[in-house]
C-alpha positions as CSV (number, residue, x, y, z in Angstrom):
1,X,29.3,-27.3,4.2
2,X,28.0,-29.2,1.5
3,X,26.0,-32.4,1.8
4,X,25.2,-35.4,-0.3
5,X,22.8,-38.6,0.1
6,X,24.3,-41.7,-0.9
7,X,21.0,-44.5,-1.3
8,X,20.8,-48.0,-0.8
9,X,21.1,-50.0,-4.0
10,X,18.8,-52.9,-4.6
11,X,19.4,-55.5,-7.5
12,X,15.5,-56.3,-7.6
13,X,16.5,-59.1,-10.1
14,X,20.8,-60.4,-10.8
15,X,21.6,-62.5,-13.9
16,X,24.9,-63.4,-14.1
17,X,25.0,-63.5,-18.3
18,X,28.9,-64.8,-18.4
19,X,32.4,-64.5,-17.5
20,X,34.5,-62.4,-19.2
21,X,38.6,-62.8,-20.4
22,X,38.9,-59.8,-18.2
23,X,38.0,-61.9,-15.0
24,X,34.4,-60.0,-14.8
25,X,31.5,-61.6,-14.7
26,X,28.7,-60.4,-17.1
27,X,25.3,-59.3,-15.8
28,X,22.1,-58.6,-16.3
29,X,20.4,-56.6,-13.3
30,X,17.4,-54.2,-12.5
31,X,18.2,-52.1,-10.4
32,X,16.6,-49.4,-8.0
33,X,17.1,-47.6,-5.2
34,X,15.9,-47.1,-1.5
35,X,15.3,-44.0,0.7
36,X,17.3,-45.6,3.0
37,X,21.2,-44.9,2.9
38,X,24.3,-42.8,4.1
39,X,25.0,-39.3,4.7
40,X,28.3,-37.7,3.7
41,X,29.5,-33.8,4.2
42,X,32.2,-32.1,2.6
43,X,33.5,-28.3,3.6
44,X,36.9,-27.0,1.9
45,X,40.3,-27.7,2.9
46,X,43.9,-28.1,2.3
47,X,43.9,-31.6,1.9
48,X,41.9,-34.2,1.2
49,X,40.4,-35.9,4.7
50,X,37.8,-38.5,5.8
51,X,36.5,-39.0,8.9
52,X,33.8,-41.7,9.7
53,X,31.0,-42.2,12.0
54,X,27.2,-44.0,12.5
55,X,25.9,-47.2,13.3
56,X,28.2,-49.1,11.1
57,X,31.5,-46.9,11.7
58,X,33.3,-49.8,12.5
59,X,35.8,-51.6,10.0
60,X,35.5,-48.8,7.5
61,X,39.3,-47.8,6.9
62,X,39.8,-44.3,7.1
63,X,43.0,-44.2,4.5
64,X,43.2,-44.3,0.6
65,X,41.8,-47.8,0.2
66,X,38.3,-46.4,1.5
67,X,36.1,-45.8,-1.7
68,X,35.3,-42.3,-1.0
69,X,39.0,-41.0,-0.6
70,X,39.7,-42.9,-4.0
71,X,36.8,-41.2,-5.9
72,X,37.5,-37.8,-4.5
73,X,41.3,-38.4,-6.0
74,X,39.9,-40.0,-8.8
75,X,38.0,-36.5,-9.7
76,X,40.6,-34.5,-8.9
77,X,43.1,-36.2,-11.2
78,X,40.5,-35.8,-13.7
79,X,40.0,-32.0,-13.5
80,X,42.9,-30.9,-12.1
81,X,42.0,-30.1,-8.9
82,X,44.6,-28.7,-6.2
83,X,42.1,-28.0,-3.6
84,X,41.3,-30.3,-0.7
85,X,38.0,-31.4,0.9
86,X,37.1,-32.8,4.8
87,X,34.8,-35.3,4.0
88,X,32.6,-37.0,6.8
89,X,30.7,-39.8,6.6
90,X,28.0,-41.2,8.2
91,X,27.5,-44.9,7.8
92,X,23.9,-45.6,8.4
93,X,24.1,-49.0,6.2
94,X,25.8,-52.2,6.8
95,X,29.0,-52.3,4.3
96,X,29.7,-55.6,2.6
97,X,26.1,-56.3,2.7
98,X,25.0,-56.5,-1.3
99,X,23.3,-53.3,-1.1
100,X,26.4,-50.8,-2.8
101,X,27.2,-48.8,0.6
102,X,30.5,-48.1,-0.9
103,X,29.9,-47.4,-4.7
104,X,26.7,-45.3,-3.0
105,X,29.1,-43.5,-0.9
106,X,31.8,-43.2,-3.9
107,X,28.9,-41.8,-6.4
108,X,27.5,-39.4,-3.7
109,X,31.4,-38.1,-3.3
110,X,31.9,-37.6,-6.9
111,X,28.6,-35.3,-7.6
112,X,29.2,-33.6,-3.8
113,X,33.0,-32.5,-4.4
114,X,32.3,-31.6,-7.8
115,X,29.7,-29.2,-6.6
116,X,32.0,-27.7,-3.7
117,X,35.1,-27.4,-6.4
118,X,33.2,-26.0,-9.1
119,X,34.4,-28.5,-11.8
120,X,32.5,-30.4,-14.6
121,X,31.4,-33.7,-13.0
122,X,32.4,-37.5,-13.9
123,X,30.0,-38.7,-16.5
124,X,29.3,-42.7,-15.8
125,X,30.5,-43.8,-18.8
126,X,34.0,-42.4,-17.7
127,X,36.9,-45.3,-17.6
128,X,37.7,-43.4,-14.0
129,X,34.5,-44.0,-12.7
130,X,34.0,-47.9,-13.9
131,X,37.7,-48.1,-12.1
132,X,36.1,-47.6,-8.6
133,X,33.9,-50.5,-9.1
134,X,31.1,-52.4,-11.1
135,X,28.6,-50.5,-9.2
136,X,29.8,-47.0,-9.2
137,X,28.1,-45.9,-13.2
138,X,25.0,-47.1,-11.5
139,X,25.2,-45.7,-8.3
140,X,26.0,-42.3,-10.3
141,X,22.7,-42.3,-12.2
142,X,20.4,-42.7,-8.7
143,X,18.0,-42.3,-7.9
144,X,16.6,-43.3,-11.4
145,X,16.0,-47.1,-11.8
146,X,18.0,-49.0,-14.3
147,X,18.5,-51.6,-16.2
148,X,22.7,-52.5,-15.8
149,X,24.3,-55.2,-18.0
150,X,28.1,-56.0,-18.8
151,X,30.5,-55.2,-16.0
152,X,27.7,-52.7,-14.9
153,X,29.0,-50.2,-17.4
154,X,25.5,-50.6,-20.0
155,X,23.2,-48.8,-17.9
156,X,19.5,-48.3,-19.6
157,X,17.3,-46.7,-17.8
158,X,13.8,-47.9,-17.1
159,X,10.1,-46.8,-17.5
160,X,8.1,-46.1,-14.4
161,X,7.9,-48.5,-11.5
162,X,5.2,-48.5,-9.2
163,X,5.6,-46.6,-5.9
164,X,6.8,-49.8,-3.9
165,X,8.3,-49.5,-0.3
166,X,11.0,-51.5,0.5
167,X,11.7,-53.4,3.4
168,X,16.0,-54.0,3.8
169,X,16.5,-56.6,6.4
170,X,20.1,-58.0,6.8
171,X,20.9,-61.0,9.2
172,X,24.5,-59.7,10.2
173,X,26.2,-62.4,8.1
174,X,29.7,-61.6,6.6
175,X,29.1,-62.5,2.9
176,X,32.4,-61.7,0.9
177,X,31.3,-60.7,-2.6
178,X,34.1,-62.8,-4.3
179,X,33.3,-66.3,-2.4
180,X,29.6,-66.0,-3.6
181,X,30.8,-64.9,-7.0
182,X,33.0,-68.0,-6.8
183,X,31.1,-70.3,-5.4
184,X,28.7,-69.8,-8.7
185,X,28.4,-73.0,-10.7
186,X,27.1,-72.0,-13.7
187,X,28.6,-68.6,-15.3
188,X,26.2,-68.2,-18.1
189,X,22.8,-68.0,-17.7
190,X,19.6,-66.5,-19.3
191,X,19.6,-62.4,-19.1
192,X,16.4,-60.6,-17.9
193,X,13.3,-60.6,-20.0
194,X,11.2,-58.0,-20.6
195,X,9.5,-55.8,-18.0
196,X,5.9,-55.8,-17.8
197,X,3.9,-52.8,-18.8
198,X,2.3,-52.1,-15.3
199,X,2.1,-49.5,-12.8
200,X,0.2,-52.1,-10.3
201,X,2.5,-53.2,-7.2
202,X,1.2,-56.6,-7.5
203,X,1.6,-57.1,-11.4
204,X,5.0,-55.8,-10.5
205,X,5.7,-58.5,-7.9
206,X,4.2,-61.4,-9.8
207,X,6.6,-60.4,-12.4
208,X,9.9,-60.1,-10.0
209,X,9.0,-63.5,-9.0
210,X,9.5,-65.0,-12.7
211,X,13.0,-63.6,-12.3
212,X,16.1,-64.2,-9.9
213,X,19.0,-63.9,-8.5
214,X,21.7,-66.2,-9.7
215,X,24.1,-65.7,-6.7
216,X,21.0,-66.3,-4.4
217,X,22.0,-70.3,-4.1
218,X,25.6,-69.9,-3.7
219,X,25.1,-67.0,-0.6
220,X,22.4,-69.1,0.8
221,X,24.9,-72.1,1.4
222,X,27.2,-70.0,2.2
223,X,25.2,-67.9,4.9
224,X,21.8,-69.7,6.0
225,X,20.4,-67.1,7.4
226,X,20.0,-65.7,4.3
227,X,17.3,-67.9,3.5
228,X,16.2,-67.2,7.0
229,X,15.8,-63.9,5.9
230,X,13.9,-64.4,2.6
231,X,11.4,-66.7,4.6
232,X,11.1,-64.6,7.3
233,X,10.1,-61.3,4.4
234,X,7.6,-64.1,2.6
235,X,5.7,-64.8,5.9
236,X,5.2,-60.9,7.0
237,X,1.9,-59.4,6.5
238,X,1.7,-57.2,3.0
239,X,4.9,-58.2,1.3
240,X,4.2,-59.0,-2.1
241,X,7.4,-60.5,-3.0
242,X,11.4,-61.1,-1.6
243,X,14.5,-61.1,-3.1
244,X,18.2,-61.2,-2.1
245,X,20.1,-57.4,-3.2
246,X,23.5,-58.1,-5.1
247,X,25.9,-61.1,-3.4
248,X,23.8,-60.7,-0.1
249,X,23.5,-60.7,2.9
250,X,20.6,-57.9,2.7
251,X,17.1,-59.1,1.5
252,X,14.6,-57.2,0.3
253,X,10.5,-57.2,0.6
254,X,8.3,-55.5,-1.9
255,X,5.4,-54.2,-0.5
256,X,2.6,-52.1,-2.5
257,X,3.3,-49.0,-0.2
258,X,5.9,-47.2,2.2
259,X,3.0,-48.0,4.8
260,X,2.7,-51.2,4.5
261,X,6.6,-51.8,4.5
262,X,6.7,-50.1,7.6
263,X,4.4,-52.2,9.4
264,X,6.1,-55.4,7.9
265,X,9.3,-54.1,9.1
266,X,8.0,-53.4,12.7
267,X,6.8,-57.7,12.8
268,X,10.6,-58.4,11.6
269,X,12.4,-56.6,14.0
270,X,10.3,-58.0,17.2
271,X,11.5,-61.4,15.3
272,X,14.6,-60.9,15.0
273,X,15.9,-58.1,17.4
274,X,19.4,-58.0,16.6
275,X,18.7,-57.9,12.5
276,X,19.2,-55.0,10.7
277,X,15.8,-53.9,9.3
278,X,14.9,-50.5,7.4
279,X,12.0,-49.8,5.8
280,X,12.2,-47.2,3.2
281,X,10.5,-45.7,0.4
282,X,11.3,-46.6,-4.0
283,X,12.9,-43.4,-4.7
284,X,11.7,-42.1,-8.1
């Protein structure tokens, strides 16, 4: 059996740059990720199965629409694979939640049945691999940091960032990606400016807070809580700064440690028992 990690993705900063003919938005986006995620296994087979499980099992389909089944087949049109693959996954992050679950998930497939077929894997900047979704290039470089512009196909990656920890919280709002996308006013805005030179966690956050999140406005009407959220990561003792992840509904503390997220994270949850809240390590 063969297993693969598939991390949380955080936008720690989302410009939305312009609209393309194509019906894409353009964006601008720092992104990192979190020792937080999913697990998925693969052992061989005839044909190509999935099987789901975890905390947040429920609603994820099963069938060829699920972004795992659709990478596997996407690789093995690619190489010319014949063999199969069972495939379980084990959702341990909310999906729909602006934190990549399912390009995470379809990234981790791709390098995972690669491995257990012994073929040449899908290189990001393959047209079959921007197919899956905006996120997907991205999600294949983790858990390297990156700076992702375009449809999320120009992917740069970035100096050192301090060792923050991360604190995920999510409200358990249903944000649908294409109403906040939609309910954007303004399509072109500024793209990110340069990052500061700094390996100190509150440099860092002084900096993130010069930045944003252009589809933070349209989730937060959209889904209150979300600003609930953000207000709730401001007022908790050693977070630096806090940001909404992608379309939302997740937020995100930066705190200068993995220790001092953790405590942060414990003052959330007794808050706001039913939230999701995870505190997790910057991987590097």
């Amino acid at each position: 059996m063969d297993k693969g990690f598939a991390p949380a993705k955080v936008n720690l900063a989302l410009h939305v740059t312009g609209l393309g003919s194509d019906g894409y938005h353009r964006l601008d986006s720092l992104v990192v990720f979190a020792g937080t995620g999913d697990q998925i296994t693969a052992t061989p087979a005839r044909e190509l199965t999935l099987t789901v499980g975890g905390p947040f099992a429920i609603g994820v389909p099963t069938d060829g629409t699920n972004l795992v089944l659709r990478a596997a087949q996407a690789l093995r049109e690619a190489r010319n694979v014949t063999k199969g693959a069972a495939i379980r996954l084990t959702k341990n992050l909310p999906h729909g939640a602006g934190i990549g679950s399912g390009s995470s998930d379809a990234a981790a497939t791709l390098k995972l049945l690669a491995k257990l077929w012994d073929v040449e894997p899908l290189d990001p900047d393959a047209p079959e691999v921007l197919e899956l979704g905006s996120d997907v290039p991205v999600c294949l470089r983790a858990p390297t940091a990156m700076r992702m512009r375009g449809r999320g196909e120009v992917l740069d990656p970035l100096p050192p960032l301090p060792s923050l920890g991360l604190i995920l919280v999510n409200p358990g709002t249903a944000l649908p990606t294409r109403d906040v996308f939609q309910a954007l006013e303004t399509k072109s805005n500024a793209p990110l400016p340069a990052l500061p030179e700094t390996r100190r966690p509150e440099d860092f956050a002084a900096w993130l807070k010069t930045v944003r999140n252009d589809l933070q406005g349209p989730a937060e009407k959209l889904a209150p809580p979300v600003g609930e959220a953000l207000a709730l990561l401001r007022r908790a003792p050693g977070v630096l700064a806090a940001v909404m992840s992608g379309s939302g509904a997740t937020c995100v503390g930066i705190c200068k440690d993995a220790g001092a997220a953790r405590t942060a994270a414990r003052a959330i949850q007794v808050a706001r028992q039913s939230w999701w809240v995870a505190p997790a390590p910057l991987l590097t």
